[in-house]
N, C-alpha and C positions, 0 to 999 in steps of 0.2 A: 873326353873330348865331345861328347855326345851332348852333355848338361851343358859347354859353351856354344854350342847349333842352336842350341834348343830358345838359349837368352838372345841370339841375335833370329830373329822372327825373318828376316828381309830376305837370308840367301836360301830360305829355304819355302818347299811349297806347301801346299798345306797337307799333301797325301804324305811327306816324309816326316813330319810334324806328328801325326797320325800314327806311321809306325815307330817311333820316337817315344812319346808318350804311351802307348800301349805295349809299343815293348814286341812289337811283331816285328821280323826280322823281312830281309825284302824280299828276301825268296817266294819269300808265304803274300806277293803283291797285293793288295786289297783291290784291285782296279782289275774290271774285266780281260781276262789274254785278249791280245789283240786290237786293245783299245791304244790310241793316243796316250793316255795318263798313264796307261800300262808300261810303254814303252819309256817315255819319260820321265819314270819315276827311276828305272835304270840307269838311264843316262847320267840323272840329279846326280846318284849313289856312286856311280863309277868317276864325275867330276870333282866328286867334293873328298872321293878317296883318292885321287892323283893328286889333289892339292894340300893333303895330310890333313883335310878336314873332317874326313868319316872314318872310324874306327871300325874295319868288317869282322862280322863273327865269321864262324869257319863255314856257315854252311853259307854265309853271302860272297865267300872270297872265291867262290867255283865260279858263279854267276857273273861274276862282277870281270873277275880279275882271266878267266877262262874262256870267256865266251862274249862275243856281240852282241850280245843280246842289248839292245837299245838302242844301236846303230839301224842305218839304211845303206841302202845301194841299188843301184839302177840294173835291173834285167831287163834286155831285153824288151829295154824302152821305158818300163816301170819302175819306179819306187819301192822297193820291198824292203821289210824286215831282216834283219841278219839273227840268226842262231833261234828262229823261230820257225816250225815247221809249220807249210802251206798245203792245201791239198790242191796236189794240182788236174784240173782237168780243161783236155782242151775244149773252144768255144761251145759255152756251154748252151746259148742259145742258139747257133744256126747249126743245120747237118747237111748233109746232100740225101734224098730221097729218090730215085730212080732220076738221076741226073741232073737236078734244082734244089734251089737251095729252097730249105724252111727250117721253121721255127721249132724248139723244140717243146715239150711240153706247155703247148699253148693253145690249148681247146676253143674248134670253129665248128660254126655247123657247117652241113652240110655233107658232100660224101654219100655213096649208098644207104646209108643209115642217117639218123637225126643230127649227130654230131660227131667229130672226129677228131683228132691228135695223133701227132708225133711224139715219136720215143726212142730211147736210143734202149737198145736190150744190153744187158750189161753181161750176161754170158756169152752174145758175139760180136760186141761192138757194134752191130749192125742197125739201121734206124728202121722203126717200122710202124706203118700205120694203122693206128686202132682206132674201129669205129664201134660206136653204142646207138641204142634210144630208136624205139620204133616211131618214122615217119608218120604222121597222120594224128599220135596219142599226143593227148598234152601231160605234161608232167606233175603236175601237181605239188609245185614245191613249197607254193605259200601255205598249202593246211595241212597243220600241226598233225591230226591221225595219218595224213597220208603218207609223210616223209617218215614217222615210227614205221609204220608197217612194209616201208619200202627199204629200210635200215635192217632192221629184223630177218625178213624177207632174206633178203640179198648178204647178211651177215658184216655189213658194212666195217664195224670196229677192228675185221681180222684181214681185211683186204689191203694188204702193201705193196702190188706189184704190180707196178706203173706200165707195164707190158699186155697188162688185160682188161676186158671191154668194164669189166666190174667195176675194179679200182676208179675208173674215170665216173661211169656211172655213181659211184655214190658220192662224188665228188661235185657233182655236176650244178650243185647250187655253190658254187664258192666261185660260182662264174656267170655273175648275172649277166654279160651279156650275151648266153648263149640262151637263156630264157625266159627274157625280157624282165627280169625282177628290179623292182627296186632297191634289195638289198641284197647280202650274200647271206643266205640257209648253210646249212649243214645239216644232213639225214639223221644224227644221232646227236 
């Protein structure tokens, strides 16, 4: 059935054509998860087997014949996926901070110290203000020795925890407009 899809080129797209000719089953999607084509390639699969026009191997008849995956449906005002997992978190940009609302992970200056940001801590949920960068020093982010020895220094490559004054610090060129740059640095 496969070889007369293949001779009529029109009902089908070019990503099932793809797996078609190469013989990749749709399971094995060639289209990013969570893309549009991703999805639609699903759908193609699951319309053209309703209408005895796709022949499923076993591992496509879980997918296809089991599960929604290629479909939508409305949460909770939105458009979502069906039979694909989301991760969900709530508003990821505003928090409440001592009774106002702010942004989160969106580095300003100012504050006690040079510059500062919100975070939400993810051992208590709780949001909390980190500040860095002493008042008064300029940072030095456009010269190439200073930014190695500030990387090095500071151990920059093993810093992941968006909760401490560090992480922000060696971050702090990927936000020229806290440091008036023309462009965006990175310390390493």
């Amino acid at each position: 059935m496969n070889d007369l899809l293949l001779e009529n080129k029109k009902i089908l797209s070019e990503g099932l054509r793809f797996h078609l000719i190469e013989g990749i089953s749709v399971d094995n999607n060639i289209y990013r998860p969570g893309s549009t084509k991703y999805f639609d390639l699903f759908r193609e699969v699951r319309d053209l087997s309703q209408m005895g026009l796709y022949e499923l191997n076993s591992e496509e008849k879980f997918f296809i014949n089991e599960t929604d995956i290629g479909e939508w449906d409305l949460f909770e005002g939105d458009l979502v996926p069906l039979d694909f997992p989301l991760e969900y978190t709530e508003s990821i940009n505003e928090a409440e901070y001592k009774g106002r609302k702010v942004k989160l992970n969106k580095p300003k200056r100012g504050g006690s110290k040079k510059y500062y940001v919100y975070v939400k801590n993810p051992k208590t949920g709780r949001v909390k203000k980190v500040e860095w960068g002493a008042k008064g020093m300029s940072v030095g982010i456009h010269d190439p020795a200073r930014r190695k020895s500030f990387a090095a220094r500071h151990k920059c490559t093993t810093r992941n925890d968006k909760t401490t004054a560090s992480y922000w610090a060696c971050r702090t060129g990927r936000y020229p407009h806290l440091t008036g740059a023309k462009k965006k640095y990175t310390w390493w």
